[in-house]
Structures are given as structure tokens and as C-alpha cells.
C-alpha positions as CSV (number, residue, x, y, z in Angstrom):
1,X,29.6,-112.6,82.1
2,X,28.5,-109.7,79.3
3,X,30.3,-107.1,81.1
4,X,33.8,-108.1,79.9
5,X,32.9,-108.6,76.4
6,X,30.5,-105.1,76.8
7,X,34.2,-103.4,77.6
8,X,36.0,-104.1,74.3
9,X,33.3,-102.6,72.5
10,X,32.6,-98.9,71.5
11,X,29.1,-99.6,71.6
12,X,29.8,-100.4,75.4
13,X,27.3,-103.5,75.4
14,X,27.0,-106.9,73.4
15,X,25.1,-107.2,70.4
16,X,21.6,-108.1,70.2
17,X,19.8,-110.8,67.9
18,X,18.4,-107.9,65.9
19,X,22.0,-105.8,65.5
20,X,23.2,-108.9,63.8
21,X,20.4,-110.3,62.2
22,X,20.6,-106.4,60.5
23,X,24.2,-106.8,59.4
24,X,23.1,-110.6,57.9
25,X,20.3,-109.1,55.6
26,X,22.0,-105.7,54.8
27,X,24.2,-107.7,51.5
28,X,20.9,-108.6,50.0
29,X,19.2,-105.5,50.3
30,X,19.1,-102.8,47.5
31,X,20.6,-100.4,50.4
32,X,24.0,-102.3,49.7
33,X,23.7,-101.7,45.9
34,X,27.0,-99.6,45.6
35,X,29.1,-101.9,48.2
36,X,31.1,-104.8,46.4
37,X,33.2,-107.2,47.4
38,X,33.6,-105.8,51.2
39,X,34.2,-107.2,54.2
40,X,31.8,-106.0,56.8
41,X,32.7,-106.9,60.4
42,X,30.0,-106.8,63.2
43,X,32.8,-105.9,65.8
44,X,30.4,-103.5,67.7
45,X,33.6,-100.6,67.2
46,X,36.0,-103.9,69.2
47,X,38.4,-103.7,66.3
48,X,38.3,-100.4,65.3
49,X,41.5,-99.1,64.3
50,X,42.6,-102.7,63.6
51,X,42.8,-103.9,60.1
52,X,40.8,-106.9,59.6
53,X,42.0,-108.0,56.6
């Protein structure tokens, strides 16, 4: 049942608790100090080339 989903990524596999829970927490940490009012898709690389917005 993950294979399918695996395919349409770059990344070539599904995300894990922690690759999400990363992309959750990375807004409210001082790493993301410089980044405002962004969009930030945790696609895995499935859209890229697609414009999300």
C-alpha cells in the first residue's frame, strides 16, 4: 500500500513521523528567522515543478 504513494515522490519513500514533525517545528525555530510569510509544502519532491500556490 506505501509503494504507490513512495513512486510520486523524489524522495522515493513516504514520510516518517519525524520528517513531518521537523517541517511542523521548523516556523518556530530561530533557524526560520529570515523566512516570512512562505508556504512550505512537505511534498517529499511529489510536486516539484508544480506551483502550489
Amino acid at each position: 500500500m506505501r509503494e504507490r504513494p513512495a513512486g510520486r515522490s523524489a524522495l522515493k519513500r513516504v514520510a516518517e513521523v519525524s520528517d513531518i514533525a521537523g517541517v511542523v517545528a521548523f516556523p518556530s525555530s530561530p533557524d526560520s528567522r529570515w523566512i516570512t510569510g512562505r508556504h512550505l509544502g512537505a511534498t517529499g519532491g511529489a510536486a516539484l515543478g508544480v506551483n502550489l500556490l
